[in-house]
N, CA, C and O atoms as a GROMACS GRO file, in nm:
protein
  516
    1UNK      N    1  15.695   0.121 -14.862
    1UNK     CA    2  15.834   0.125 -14.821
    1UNK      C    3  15.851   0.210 -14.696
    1UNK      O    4  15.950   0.180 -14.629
    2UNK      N    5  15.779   0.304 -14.652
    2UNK     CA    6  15.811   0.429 -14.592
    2UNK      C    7  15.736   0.328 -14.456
    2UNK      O    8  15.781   0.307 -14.343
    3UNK      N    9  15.633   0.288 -14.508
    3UNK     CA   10  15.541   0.200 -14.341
    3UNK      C   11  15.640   0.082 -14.299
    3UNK      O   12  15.608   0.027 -14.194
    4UNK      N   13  15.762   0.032 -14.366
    4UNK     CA   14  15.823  -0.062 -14.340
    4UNK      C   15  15.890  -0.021 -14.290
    4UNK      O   16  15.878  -0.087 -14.187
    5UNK      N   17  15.978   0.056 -14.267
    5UNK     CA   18  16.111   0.146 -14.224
    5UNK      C   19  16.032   0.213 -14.113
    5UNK      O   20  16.096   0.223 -14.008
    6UNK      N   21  15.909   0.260 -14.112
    6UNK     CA   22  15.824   0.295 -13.975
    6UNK      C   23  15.868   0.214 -13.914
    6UNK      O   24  15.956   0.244 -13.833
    7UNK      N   25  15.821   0.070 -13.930
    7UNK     CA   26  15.806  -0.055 -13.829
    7UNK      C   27  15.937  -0.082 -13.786
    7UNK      O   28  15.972  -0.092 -13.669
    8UNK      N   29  16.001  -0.092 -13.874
    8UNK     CA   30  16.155  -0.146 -13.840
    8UNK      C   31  16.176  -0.069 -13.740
    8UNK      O   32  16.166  -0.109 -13.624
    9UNK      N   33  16.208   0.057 -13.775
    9UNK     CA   34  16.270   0.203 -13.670
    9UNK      C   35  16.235   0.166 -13.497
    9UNK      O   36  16.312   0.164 -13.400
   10UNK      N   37  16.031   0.130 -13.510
   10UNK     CA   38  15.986   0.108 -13.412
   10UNK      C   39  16.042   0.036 -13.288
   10UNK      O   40  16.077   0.064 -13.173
   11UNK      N   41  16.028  -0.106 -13.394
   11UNK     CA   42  16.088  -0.243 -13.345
   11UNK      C   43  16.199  -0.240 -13.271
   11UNK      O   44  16.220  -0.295 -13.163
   12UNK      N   45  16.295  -0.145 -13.358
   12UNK     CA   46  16.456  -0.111 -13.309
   12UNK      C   47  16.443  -0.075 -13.192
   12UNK      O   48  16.463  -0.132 -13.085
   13UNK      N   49  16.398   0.047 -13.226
   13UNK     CA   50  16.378   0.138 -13.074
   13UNK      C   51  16.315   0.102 -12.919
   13UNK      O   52  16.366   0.141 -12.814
   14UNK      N   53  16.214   0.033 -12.928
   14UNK     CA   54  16.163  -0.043 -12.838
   14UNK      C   55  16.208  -0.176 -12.815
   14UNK      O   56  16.164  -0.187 -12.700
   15UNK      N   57  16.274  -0.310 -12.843
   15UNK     CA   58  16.351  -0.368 -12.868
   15UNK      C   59  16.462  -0.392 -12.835
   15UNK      O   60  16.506  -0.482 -12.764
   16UNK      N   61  16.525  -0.286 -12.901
   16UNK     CA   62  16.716  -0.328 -12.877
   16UNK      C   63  16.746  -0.197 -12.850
   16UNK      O   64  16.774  -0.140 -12.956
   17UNK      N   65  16.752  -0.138 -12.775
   17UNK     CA   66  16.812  -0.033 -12.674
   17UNK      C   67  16.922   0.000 -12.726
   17UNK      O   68  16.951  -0.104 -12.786
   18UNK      N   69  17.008   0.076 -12.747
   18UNK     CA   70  17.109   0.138 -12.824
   18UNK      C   71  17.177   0.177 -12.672
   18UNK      O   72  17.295   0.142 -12.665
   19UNK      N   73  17.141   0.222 -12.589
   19UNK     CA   74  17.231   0.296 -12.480
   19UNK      C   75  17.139   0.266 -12.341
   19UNK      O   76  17.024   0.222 -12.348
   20UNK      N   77  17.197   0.293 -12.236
   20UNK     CA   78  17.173   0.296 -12.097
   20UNK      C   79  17.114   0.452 -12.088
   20UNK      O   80  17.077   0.476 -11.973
   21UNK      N   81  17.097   0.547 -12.162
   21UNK     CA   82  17.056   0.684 -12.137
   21UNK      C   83  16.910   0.732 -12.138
   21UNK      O   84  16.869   0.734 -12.254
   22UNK      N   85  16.843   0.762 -12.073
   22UNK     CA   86  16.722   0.812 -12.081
   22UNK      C   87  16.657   0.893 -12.138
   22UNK      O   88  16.656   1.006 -12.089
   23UNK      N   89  16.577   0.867 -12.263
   23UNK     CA   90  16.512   0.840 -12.394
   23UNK      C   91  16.369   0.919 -12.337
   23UNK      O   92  16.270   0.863 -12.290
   24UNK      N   93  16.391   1.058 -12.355
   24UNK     CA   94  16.238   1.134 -12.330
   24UNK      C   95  16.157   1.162 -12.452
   24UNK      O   96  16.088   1.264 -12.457
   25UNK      N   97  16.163   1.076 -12.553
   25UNK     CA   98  16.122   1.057 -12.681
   25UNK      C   99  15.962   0.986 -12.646
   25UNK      O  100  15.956   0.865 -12.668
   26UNK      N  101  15.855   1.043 -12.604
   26UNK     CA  102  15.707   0.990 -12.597
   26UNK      C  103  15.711   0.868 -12.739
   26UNK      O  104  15.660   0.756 -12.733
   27UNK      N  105  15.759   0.906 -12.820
   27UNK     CA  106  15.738   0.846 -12.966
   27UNK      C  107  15.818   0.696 -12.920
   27UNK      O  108  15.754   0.600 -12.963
   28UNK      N  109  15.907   0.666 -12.864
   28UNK     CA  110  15.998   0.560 -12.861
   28UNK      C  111  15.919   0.470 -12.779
   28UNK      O  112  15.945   0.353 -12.809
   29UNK      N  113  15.844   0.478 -12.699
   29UNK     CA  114  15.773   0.394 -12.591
   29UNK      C  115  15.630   0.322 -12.693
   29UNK      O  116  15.541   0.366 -12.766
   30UNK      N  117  15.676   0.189 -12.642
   30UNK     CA  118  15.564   0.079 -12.714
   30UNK      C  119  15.448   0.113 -12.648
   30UNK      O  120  15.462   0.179 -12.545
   31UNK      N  121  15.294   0.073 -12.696
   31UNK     CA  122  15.131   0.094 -12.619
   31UNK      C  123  15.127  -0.059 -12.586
   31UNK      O  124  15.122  -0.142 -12.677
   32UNK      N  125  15.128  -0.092 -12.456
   32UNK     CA  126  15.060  -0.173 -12.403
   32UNK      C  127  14.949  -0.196 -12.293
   32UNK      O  128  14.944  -0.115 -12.201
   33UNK      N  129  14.890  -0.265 -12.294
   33UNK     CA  130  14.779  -0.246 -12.178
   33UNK      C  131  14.845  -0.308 -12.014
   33UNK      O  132  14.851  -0.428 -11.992
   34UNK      N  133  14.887  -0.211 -11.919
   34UNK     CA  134  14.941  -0.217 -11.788
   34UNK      C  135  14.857  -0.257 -11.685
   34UNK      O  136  14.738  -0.246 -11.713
   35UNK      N  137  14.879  -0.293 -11.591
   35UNK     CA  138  14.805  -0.394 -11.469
   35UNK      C  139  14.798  -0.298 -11.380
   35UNK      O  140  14.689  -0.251 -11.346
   36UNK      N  141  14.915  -0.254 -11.327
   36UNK     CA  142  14.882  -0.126 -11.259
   36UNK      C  143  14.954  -0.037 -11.291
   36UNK      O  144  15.076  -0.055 -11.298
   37UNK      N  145  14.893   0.086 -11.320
   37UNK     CA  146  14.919   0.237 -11.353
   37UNK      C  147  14.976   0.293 -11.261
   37UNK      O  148  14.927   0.247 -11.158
   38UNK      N  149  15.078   0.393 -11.230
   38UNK     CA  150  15.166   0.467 -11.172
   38UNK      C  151  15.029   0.593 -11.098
   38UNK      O  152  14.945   0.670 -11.144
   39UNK      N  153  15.082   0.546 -10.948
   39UNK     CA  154  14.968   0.709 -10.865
   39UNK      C  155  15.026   0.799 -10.852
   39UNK      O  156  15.147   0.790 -10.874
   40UNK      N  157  14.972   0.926 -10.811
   40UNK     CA  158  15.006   0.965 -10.744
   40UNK      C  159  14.975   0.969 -10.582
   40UNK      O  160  14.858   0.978 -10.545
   41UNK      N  161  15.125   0.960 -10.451
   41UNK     CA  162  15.074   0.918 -10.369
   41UNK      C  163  15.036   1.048 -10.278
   41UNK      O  164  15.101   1.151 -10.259
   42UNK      N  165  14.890   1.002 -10.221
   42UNK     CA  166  14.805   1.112 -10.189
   42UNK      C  167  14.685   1.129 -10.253
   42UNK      O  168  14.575   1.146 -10.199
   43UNK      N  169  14.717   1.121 -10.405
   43UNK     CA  170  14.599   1.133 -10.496
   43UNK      C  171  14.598   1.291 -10.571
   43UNK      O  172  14.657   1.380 -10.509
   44UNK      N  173  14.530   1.328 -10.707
   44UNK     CA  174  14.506   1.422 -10.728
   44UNK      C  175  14.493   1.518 -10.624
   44UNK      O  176  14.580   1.604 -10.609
   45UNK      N  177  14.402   1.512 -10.558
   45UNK     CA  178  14.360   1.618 -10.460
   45UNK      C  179  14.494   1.651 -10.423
   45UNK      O  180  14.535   1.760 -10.463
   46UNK      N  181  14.566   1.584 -10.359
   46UNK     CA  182  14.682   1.627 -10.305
   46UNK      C  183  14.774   1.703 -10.353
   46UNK      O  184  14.848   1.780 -10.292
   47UNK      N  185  14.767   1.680 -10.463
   47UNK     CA  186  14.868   1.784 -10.577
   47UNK      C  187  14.796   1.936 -10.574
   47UNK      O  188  14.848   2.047 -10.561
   48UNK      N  189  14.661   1.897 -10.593
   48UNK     CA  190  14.583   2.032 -10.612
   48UNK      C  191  14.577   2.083 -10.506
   48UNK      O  192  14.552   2.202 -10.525
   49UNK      N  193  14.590   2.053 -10.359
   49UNK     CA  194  14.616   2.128 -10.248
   49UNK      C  195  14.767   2.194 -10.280
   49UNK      O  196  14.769   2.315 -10.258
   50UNK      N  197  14.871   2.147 -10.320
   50UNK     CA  198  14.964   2.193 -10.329
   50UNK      C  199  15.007   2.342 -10.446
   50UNK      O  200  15.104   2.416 -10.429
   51UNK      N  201  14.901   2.354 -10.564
   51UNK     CA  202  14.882   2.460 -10.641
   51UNK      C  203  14.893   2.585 -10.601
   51UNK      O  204  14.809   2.618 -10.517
   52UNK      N  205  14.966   2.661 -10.633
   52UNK     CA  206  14.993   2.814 -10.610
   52UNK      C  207  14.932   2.835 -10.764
   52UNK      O  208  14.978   2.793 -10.871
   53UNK      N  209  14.822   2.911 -10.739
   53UNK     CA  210  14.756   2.981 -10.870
   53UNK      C  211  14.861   3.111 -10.878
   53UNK      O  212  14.894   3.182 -10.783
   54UNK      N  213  14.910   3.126 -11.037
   54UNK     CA  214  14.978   3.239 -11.080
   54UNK      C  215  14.879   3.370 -11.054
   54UNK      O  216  14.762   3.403 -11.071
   55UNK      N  217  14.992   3.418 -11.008
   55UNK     CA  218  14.961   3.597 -11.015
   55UNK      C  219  14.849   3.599 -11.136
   55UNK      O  220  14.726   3.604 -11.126
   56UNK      N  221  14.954   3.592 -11.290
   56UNK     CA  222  14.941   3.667 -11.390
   56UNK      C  223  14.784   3.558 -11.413
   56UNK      O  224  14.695   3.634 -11.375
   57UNK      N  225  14.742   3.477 -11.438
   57UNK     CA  226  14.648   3.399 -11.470
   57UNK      C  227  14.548   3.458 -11.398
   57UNK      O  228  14.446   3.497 -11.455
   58UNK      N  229  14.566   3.472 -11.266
   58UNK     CA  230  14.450   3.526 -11.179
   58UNK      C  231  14.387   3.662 -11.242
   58UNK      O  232  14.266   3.683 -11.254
   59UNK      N  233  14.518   3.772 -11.290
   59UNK     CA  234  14.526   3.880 -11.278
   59UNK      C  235  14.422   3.896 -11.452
   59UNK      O  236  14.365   3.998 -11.492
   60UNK      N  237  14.427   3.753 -11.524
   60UNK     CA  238  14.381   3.800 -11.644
   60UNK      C  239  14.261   3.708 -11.613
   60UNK      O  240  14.171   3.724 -11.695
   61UNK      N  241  14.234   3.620 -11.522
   61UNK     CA  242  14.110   3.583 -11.446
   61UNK      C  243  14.074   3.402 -11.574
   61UNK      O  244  13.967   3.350 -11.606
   62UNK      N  245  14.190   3.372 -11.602
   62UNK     CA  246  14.277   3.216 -11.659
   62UNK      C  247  14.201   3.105 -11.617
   62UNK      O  248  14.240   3.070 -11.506
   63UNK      N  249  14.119   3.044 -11.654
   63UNK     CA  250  14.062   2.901 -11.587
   63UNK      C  251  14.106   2.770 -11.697
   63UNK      O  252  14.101   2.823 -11.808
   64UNK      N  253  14.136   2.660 -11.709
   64UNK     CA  254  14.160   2.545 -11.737
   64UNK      C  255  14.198   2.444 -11.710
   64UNK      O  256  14.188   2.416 -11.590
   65UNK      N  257  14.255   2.346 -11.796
   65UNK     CA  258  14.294   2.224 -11.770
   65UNK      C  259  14.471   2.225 -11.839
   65UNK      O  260  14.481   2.220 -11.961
   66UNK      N  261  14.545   2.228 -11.790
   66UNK     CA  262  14.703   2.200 -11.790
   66UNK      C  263  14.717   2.010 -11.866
   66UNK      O  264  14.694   1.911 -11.796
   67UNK      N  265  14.743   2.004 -11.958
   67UNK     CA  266  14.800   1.833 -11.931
   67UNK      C  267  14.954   1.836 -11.948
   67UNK      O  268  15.007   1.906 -12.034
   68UNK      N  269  15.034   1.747 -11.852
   68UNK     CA  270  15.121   1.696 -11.854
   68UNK      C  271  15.172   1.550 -11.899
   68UNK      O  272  15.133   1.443 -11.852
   69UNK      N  273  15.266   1.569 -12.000
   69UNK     CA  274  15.288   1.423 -12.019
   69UNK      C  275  15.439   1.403 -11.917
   69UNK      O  276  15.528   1.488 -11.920
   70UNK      N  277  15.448   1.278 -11.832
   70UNK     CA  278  15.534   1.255 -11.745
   70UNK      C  279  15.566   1.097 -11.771
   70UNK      O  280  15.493   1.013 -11.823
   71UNK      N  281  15.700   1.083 -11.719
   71UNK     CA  282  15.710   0.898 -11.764
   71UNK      C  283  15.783   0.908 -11.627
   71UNK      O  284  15.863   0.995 -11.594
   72UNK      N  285  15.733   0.782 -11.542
   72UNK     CA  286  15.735   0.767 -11.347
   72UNK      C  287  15.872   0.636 -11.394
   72UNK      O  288  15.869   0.575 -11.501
   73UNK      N  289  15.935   0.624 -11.331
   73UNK     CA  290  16.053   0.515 -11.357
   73UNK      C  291  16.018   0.423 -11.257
   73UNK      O  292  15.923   0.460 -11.188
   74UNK      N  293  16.065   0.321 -11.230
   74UNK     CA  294  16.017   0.157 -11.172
   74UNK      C  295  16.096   0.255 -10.974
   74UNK      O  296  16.126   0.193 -10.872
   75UNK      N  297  16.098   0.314 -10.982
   75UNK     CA  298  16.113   0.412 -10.843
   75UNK      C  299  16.049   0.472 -10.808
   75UNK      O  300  16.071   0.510 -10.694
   76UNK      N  301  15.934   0.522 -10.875
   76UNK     CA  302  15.805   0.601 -10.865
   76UNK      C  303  15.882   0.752 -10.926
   76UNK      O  304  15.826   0.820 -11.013
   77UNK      N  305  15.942   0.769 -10.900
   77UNK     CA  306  16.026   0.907 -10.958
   77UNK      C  307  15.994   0.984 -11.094
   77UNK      O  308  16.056   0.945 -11.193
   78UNK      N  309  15.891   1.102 -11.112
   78UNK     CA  310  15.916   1.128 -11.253
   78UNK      C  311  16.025   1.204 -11.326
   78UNK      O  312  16.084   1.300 -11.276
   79UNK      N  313  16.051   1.149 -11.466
   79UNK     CA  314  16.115   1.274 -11.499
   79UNK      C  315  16.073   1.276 -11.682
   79UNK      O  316  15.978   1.208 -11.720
   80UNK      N  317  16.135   1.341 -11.759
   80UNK     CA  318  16.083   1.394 -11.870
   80UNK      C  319  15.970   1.458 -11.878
   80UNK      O  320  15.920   1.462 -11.990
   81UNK      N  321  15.901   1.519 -11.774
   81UNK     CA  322  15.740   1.600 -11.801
   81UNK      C  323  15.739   1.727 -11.830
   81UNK      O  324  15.789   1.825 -11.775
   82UNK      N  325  15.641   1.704 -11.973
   82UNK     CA  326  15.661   1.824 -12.085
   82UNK      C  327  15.507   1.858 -12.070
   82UNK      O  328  15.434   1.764 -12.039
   83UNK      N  329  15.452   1.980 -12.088
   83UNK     CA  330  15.345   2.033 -12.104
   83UNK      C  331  15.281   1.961 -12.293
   83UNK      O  332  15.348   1.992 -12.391
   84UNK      N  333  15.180   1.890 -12.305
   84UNK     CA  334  15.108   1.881 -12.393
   84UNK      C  335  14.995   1.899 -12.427
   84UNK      O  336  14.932   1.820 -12.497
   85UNK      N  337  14.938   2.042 -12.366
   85UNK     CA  338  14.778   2.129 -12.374
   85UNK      C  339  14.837   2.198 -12.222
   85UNK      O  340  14.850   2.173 -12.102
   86UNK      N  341  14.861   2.304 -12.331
   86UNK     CA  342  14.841   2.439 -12.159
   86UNK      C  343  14.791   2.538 -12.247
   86UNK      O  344  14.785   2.546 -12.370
   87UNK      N  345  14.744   2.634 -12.122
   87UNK     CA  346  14.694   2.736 -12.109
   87UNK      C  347  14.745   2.893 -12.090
   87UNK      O  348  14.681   2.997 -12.108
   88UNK      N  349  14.916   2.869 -12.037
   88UNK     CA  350  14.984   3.010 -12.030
   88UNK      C  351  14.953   3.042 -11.902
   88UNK      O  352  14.904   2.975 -11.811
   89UNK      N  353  15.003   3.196 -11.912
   89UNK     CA  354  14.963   3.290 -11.810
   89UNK      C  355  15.053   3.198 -11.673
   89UNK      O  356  15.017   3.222 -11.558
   90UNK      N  357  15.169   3.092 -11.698
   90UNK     CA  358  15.237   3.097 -11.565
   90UNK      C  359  15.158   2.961 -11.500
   90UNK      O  360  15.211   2.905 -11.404
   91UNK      N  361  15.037   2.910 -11.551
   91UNK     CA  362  14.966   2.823 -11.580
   91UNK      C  363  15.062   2.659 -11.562
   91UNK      O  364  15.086   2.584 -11.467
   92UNK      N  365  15.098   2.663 -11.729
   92UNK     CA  366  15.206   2.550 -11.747
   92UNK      C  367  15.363   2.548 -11.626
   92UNK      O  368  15.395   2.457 -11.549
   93UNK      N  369  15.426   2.663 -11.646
   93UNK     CA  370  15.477   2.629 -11.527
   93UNK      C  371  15.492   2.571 -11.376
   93UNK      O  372  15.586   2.536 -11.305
   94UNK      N  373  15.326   2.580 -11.360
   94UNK     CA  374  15.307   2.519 -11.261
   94UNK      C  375  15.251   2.435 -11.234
   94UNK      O  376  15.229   2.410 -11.116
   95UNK      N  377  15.208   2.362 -11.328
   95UNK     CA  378  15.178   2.214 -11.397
   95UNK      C  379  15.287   2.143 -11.302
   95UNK      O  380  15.286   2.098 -11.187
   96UNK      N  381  15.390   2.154 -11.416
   96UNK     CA  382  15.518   2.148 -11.428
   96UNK      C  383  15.579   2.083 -11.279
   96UNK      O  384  15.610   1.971 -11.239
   97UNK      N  385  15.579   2.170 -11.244
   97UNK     CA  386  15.621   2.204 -11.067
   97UNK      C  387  15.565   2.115 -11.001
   97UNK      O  388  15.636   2.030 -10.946
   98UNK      N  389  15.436   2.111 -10.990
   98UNK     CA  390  15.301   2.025 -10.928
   98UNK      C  391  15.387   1.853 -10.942
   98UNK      O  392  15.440   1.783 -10.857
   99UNK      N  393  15.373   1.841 -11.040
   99UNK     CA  394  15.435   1.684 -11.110
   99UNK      C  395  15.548   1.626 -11.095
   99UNK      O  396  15.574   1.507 -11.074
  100UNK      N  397  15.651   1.764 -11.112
  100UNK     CA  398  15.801   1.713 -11.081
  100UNK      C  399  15.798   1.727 -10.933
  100UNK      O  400  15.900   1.686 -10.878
  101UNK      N  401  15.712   1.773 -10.859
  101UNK     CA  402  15.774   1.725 -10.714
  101UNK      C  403  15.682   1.626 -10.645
  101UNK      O  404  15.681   1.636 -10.522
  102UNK      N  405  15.626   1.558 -10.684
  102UNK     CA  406  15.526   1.419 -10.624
  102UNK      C  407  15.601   1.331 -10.635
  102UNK      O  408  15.711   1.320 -10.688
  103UNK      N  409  15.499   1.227 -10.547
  103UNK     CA  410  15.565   1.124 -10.571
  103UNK      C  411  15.508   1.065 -10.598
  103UNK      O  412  15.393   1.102 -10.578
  104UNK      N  413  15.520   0.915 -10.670
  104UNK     CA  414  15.475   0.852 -10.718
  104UNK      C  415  15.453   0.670 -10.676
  104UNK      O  416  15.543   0.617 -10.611
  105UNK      N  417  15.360   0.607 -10.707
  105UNK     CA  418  15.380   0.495 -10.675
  105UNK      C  419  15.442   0.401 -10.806
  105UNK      O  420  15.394   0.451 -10.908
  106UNK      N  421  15.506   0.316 -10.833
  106UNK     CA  422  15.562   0.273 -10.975
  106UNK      C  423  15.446   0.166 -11.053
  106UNK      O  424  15.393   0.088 -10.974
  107UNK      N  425  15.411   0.157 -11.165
  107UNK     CA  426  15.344   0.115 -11.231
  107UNK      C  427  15.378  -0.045 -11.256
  107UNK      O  428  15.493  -0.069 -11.219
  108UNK      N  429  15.313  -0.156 -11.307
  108UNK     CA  430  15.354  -0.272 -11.242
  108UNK      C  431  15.324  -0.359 -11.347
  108UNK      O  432  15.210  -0.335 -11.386
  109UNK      N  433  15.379  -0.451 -11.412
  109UNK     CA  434  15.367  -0.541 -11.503
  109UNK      C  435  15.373  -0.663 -11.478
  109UNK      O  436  15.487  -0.696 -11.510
  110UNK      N  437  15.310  -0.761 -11.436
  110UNK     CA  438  15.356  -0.888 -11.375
  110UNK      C  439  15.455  -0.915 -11.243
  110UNK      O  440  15.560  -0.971 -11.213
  111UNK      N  441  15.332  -0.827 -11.179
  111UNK     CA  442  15.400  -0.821 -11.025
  111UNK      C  443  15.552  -0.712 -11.054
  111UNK      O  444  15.597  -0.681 -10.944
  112UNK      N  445  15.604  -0.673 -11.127
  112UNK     CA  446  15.687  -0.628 -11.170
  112UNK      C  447  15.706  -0.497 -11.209
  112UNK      O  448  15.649  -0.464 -11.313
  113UNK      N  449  15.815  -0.360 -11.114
  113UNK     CA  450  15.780  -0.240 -11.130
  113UNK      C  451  15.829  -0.252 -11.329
  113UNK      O  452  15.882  -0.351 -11.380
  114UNK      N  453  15.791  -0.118 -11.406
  114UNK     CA  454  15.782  -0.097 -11.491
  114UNK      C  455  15.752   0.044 -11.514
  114UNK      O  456  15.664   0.107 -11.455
  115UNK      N  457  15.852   0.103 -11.630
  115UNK     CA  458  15.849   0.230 -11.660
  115UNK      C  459  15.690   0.261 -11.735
  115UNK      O  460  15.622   0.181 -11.799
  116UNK      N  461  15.665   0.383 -11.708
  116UNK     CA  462  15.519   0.387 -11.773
  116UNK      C  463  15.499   0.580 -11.836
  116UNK      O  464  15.522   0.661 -11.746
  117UNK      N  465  15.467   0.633 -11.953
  117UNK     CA  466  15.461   0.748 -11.957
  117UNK      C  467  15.312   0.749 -11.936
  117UNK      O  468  15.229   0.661 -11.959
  118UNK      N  469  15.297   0.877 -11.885
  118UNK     CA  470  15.131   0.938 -11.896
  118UNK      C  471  15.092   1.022 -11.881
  118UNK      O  472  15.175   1.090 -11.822
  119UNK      N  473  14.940   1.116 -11.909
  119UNK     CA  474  14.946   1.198 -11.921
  119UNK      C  475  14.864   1.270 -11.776
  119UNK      O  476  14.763   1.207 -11.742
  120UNK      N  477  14.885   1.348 -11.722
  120UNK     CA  478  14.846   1.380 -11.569
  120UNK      C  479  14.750   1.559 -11.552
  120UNK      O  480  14.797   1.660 -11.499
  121UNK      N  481  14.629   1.545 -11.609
  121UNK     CA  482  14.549   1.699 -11.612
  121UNK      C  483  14.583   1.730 -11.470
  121UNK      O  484  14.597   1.664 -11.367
  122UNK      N  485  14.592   1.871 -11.507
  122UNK     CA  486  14.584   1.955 -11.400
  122UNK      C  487  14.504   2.036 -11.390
  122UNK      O  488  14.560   2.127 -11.452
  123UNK      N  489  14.351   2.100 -11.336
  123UNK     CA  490  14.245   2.206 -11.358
  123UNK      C  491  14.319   2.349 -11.249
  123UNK      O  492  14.379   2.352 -11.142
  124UNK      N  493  14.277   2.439 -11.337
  124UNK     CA  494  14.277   2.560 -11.298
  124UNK      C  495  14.181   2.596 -11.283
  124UNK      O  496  14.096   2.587 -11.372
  125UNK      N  497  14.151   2.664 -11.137
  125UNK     CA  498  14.008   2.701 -11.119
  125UNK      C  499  13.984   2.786 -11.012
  125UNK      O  500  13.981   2.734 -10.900
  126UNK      N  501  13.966   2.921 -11.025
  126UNK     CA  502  13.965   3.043 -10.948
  126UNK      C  503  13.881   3.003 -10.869
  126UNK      O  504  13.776   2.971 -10.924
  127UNK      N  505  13.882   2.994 -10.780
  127UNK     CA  506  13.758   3.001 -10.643
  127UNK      C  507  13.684   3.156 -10.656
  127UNK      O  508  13.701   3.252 -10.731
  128UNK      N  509  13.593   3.127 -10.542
  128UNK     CA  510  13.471   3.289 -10.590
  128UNK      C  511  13.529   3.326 -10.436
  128UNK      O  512  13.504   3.444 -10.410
  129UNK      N  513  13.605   3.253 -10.318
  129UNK     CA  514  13.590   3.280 -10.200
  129UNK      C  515  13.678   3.452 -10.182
  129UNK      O  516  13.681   3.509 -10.073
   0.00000   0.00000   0.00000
């Protein structure tokens, strides 16, 4: 009973849209396999040129990987991006930052832009210079 009312809920939600409002619910978005995936334009590197390593991370000497989950709209534009694996130390905040100010190319379904969530690592990584 409980896996039926799963499905239903699903169906609903992905399906028949209840409102025009933007739904940062990761859970509400159907898995399908996409044609083309949302870039970033420039590329990784480009973002990572743009990284201001935190004070406090440095100061406690912080290395990792940040992931962001972000959903790019049929404009390339992201918005809803929530930290899902950080590291702290001022770290995630600047994940954060990195993501919400790119841009993006829009993800594509039958020649056709299309909303897409995903998840976008970010490495932290002290240089020795």
């Amino acid at each position: 009973m409980k896996l039926l009312f799963v499905l239903l809920f699903f169906i609903q939600a992905n399906f028949f849209p209840q409102s025009d409002t933007i739904d940062c619910n990761p859970l509400s978005f159907g898995c399908i396999s996409i044609e083309k995936m949302p870039a970033i334009i420039g590329g990784l590197d480009s973002l990572h040129l743009r990284l201001i390593y935190p004070q406090e991370a440095l100061k406690h000497k912080i290395e990792g990987k940040v992931y962001v989950l972000v959903t790019i709209d049929t404009l390339g534009s992201p918005y809803c991006a929530k930290i899902i694996k950080g590291i702290g130390y001022g770290c995630d905040e600047e994940a954060l930052r990195l993501v919400n100010s790119s841009e993006y190319t829009a993800g594509e379904q039958r020649g056709k832009p299309v909303v897409i969530t995903m998840a976008i690592p970010i490495a932290f990584k002290i240089d020795d210079n």
